[in-house]
C-alpha positions in Angstrom: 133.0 67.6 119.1 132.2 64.8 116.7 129.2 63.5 118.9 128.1 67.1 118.5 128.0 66.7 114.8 126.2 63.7 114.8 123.5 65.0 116.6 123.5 68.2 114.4 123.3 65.8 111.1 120.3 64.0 112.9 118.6 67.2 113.9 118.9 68.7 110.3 118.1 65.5 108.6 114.5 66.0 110.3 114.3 69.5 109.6 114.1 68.7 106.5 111.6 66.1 106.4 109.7 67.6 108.4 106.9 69.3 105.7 105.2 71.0 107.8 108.4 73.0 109.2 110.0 73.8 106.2 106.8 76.2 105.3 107.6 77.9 108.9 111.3 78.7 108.4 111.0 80.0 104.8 107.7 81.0 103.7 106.3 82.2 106.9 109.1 85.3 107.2 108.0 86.9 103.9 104.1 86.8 104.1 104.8 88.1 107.9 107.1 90.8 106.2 105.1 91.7 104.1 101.9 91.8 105.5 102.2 92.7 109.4 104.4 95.4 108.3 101.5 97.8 105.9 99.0 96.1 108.3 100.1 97.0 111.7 100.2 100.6 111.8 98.8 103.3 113.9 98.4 105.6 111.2 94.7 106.3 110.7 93.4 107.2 106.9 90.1 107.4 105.3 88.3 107.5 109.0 84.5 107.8 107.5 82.7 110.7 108.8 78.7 111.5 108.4 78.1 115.4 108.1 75.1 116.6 109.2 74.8 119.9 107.6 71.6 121.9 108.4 73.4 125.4 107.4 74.0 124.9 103.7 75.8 127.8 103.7 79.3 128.9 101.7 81.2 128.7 104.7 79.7 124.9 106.2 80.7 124.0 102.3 83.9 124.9 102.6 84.4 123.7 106.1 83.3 120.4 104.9 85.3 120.2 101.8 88.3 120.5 104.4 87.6 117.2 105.4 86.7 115.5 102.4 89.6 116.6 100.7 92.1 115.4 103.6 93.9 112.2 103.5 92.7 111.1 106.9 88.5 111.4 106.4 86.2 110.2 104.1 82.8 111.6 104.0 80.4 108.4 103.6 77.4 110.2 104.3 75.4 113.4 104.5 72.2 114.0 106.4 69.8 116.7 108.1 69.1 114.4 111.1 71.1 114.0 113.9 69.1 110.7 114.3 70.2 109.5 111.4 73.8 110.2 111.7 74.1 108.8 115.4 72.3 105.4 113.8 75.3 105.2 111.1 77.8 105.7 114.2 75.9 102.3 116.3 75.7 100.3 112.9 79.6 101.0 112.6 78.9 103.0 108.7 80.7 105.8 110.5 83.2 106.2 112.6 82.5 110.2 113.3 79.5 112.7 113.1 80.2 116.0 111.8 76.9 118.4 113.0 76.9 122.3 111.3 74.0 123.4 113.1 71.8 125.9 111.2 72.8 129.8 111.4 76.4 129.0 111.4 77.6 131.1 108.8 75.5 134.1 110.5 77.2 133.4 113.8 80.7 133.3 112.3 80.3 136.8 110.8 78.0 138.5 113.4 79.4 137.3 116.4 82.9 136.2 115.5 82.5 132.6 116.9 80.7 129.8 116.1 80.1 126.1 117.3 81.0 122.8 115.7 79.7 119.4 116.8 82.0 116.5 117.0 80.5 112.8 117.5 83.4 110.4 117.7 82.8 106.4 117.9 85.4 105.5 121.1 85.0 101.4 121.1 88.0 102.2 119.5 89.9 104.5 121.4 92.9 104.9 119.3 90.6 105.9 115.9 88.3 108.3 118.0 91.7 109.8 119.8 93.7 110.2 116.9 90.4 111.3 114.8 90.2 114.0 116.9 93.4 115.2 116.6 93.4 115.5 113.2 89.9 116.9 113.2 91.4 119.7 115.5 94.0 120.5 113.3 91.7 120.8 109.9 89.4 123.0 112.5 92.2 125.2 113.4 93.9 125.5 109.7 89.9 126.0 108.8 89.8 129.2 111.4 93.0 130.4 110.2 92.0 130.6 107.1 88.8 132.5 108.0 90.9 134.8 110.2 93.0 136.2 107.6 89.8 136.2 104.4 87.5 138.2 107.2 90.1 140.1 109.4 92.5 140.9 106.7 95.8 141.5 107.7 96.8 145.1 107.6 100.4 146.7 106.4 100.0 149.3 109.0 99.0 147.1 111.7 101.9 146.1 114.4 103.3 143.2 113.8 102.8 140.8 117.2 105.6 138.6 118.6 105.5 134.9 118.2 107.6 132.0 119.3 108.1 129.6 115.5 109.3 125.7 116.6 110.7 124.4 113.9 110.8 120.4 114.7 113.4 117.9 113.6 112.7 114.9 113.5 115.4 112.5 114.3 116.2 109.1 113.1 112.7 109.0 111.3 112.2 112.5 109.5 109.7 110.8 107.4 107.7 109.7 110.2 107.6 106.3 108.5 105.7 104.1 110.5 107.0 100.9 108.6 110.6 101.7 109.7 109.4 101.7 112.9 107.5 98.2 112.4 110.0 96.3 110.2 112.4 95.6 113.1 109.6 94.9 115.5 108.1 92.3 113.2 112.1 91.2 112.8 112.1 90.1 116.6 108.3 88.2 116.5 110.1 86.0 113.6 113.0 85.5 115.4 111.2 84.8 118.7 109.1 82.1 117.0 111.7 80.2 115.7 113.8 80.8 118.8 110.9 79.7 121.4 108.3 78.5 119.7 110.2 75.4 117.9 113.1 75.1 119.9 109.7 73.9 122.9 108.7 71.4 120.5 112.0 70.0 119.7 112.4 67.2 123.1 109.4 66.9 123.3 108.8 65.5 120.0 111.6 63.0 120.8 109.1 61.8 123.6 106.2 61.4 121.6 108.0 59.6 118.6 109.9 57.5 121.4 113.3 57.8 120.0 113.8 59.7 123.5 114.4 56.4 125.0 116.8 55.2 122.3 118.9 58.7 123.1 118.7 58.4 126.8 121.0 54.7 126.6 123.4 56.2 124.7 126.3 57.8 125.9 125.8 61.1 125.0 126.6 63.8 127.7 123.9 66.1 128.6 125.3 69.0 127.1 126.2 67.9 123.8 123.0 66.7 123.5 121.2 70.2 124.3 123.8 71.8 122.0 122.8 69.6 119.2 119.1 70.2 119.9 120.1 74.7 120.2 122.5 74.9 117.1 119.8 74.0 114.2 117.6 76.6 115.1 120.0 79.2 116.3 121.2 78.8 112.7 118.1 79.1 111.1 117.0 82.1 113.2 120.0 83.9 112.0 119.4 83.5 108.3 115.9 84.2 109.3 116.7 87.6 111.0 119.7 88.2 108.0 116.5 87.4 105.6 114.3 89.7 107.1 116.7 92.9 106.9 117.4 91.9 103.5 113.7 92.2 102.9 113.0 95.5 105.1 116.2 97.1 102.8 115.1 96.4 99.5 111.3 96.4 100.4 110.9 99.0 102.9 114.2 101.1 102.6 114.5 100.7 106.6 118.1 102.5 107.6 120.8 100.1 108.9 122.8 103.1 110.4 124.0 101.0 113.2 126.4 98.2 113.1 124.9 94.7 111.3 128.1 93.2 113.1 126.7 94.4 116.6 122.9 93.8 116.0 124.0 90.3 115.4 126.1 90.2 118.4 122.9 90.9 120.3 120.6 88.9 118.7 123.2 86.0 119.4 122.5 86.2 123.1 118.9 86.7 122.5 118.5 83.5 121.0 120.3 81.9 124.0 117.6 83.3 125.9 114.8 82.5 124.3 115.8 78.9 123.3 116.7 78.7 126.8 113.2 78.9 127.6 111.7 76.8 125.0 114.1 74.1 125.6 112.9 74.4 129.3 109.7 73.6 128.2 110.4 71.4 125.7 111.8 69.3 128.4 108.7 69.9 131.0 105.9 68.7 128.6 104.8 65.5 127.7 103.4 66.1 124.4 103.7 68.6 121.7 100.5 70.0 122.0 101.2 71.0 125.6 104.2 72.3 125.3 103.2 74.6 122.2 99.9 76.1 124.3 102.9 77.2 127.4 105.2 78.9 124.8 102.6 80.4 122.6 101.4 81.4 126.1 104.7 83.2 127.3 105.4 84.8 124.0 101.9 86.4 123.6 102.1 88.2 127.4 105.7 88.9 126.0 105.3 90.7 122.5 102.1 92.5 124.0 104.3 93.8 126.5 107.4 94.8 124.7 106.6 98.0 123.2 106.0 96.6 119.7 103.1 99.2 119.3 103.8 101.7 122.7 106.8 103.0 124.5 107.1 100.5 127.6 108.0 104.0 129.4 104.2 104.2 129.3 102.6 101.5 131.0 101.8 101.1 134.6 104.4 101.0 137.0 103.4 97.4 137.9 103.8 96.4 133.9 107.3 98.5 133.7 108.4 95.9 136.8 107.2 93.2 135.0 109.1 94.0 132.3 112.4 93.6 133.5 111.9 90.0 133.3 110.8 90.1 129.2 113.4 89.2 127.0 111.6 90.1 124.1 111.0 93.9 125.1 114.9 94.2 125.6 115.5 93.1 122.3 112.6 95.2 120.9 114.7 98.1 122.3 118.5 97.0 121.4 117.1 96.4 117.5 116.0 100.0 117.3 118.2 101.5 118.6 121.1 99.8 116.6 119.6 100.3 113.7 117.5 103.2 113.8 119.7 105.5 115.9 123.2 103.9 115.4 123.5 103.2 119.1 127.2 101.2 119.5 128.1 99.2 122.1 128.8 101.7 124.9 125.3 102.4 124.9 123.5 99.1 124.8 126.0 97.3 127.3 123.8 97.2 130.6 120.7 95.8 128.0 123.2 93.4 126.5 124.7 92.4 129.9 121.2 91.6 131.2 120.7 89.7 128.2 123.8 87.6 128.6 123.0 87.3 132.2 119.3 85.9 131.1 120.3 83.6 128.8 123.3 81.9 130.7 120.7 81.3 133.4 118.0 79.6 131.0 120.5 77.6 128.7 121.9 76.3 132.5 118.5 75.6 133.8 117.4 73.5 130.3 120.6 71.3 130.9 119.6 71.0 134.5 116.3 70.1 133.4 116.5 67.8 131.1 117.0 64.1 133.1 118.7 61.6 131.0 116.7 58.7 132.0 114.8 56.2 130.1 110.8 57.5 130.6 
C-alpha cells in the first residue's frame, strides 16, 4: 500500500506540472458544457425558405405569412422565377423553395383543391426531412383553417366521430433537447479523460526515459498500473460530479435517478475505458502514436453510441458491433439513471457486461505491460 502511494504522489506531482494538462481536466469540461450542449441539437429553427409567389393573392399572403411567422422558417427571399429561387437553393441562400403557382386562390375556391410546390435542399438530409415535416404541419393547420372560414361549420350539421390522442410525454414533457444532450456530452468528457490520457500516461514514461529507471525498481506490476489508473479515475469523477453540477444549475437536467448508482456505474466504466488506454499506452512507442489509436477507437465509439440516434436504429451489422462499445452502454445506463430513474434491477445485465469488460481490459494492460528495461 505504501509503494502505491508513492507512485500516486509521483503521478500527481506531474499532473500538475504538466501545463498543458491542467487546461484539459478543468477548463476543457465547461467550454464543452457549454457549447456542445446549445450546439449539438437536432432541433431545426430559422430554416430559410425562398417563396416564389406568382398568385399575389389574399389567400398565397396568408399562406405565406404561416411561414414567416413560425419559429422554424425564415423567408430570405421572394421572387417570380423559379430560376431564380432554384439558383438561391445551389448557392446554399436557401435551404427551401416555396412555389404558389398563379390561379391558386381561384382553384382553392372553384375547385376545392389546390397545389403547393415544395423544393427542399437534401445535402442535408436531416434539415430537408425535418423541413418537411414541419412544412406539412403549417400546410395542414393552413387547410384547416381554410376548411372551417369557407365550409363553415354548421349547428345543425351531424357531428362526425373522431379518435383525440392526447400524448404524454414521459421523462422529457418539454421535449428538451439539452436534457437529452447534457448526459451525452457527460460521457465524451469522461471518455476523454478515461481513454484518451490514461493512453498517453506509459507511454510518456518511454519517451522521457524514466521508464527505464521504473522498470529496475522493485515495484510489482500491479501497483504500478494502479498508480498509473487511480489519478485519472479520480479526476474523471470530479469531472463527471462537475459536469452534473453544471447541467443542474445551467441546464435544469432532472437527476431523478440515484447519483449514488450513476456513480457506481460510471466506476466500472472508467475501469473499462482506462483499461483500454492503458493497453495502448503500453503498445505505443511514442505519444503521438498512441494518441492517433485512441482518438481512433473513441471516434468509431461515440459515433456509434447513440449520442445523436437510438442504436435500436442502425443496421443490424452496426447493432452487433455494438455490443463490443463501451461507450454506447454507458450512453444508455446515464439516461436511463437519470432521466427515467432506472435502479439497479433494471440496469444489471448492462452493468454486469460492463464489469465483465473492464475486468478483462484492466487484466489484459497488466498482462501487457513487460517490466523490462527497453
Amino acid at each position: 500500500m505504501r509503494t502505491i502511494l508513492f507512485i500516486l504522489q509521483k503521478e500527481f506531482l506531474q499532473i500538475r506540472r504538466n501545463r498543458a494538462m491542467l487546461p484539459i481536466i478543468f477548463v476543457m469540461p465547461i467550454i464543452q458544457l457549454l457549447i456542445m450542449v446549445n450546439a449539438a441539437t437536432l432541433e431545426m429553427k430559422n430554416i430559410s425558405i425562398c417563396v416564389v409567389d406568382n398568385d399575389l393573392s389574399t389567400t398565397s399572403r396568408q399562406l405565406t405569412n404561416k411561414f414567416s411567422s413560425s419559429p422554424f422558417f425564415k423567408v430570405t427571399g421572394n421572387t417570380f422565377d423559379m430560376n431564380e429561387a432554384r439558383t438561391q437553393i445551389e448557392e446554399n441562400k436557401a435551404q427551401m423553395v416555396m412555389n404558389i403557382p398563379a390561379g391558386f386562390e381561384k382553384r382553392l375556391v372553384r375547385e376545392n383543391k389546390a397545389e403547393v410546390q415544395m423544393l427542399f435542399n437534401a445535402i442535408n438530409g436531416t434539415v430537408a426531412g425535418i423541413g418537411n415535416a414541419y412544412a406539412n404541419q403549417i400546410m395542414m393547420g393552413y387547410n384547416r383553417e381554410v376548411i372551417a372560414k369557407w365550409i363553415g361549420i354548421s349547428k345543425n350539421m351531424p357531428k362526425t366521430k373522431s379518435i383525440e390522442t392526447i400524448p404524454s410525454f414521459w421523462y422529457n414533457p418539454d421535449m428538451n433537447y439539452k436534457i437529452y444532450m447534457v448526459p451525452a456530452i457527460l460521457v465524451i468528457l469522461v471518455t476523454i479523460m478515461g481513454m484518451l490520457l490514461a493512453s498517453m500516461n506509459i507511454v510518456r514514461e518511454k519517451e522521457m526515459g524514466t521508464i527505464e529507471q521504473i522498470n529496475v525498481t522493485p515495484i510489482k506490476k500491479i501497483h504500478f498500473v494502479i498508480g498509473k489508473l487511480v489519478p485519472f479515475y479520480i479526476i474523471a469523477l470530479f469531472m463527471l460530479s462537475f459536469g452534473l453540477t453544471i447541467g443542474k444549475l445551467v441546464f435544469n437536467v432532472p437527476f431523478v435517478g440515484n447519483l449514488g448508482l450513476l456513480f457506481a456505474v460510471a466506476c466500472v466504466y472508467l475501469l473499462v475505458v482506462q483499461g483500454i488506454g492503458l493497453f495502448i499506452s503500453n503498445s505505443a512507442n511514442t505519444q503521438q502514436q498512441a494518441l492517433f489509436v485512441s482518438y481512433f477507437f473513441m471516434i468509431v465509439f461515440i459515433m456509434m453510441s447513440g449520442i445523436f440516434t437510438p442504436t435500436e436504429s442502425m443496421p443490424q451489422w452496426a447493432q452487433i458491433i455494438n455490443y463490443f462499445n463501451p461507450i454506447a452502454y454507458f450512453m444508455k445506463l446515464i439516461r436511463m439513471i437519470l432521466l427515467k430513474g432506472s435502479e439497479f434491477h433494471d440496469i444489471y445485465k448492462d452493468f454486469m457486461i460492463l464489469l465483465g469488460y473492464g475486468v478483462a481490459m484492466i487484466t489484459l494492460a497488466v498482462v501487457r505491460y513487460r517490466k523490462v528495461s527497453n
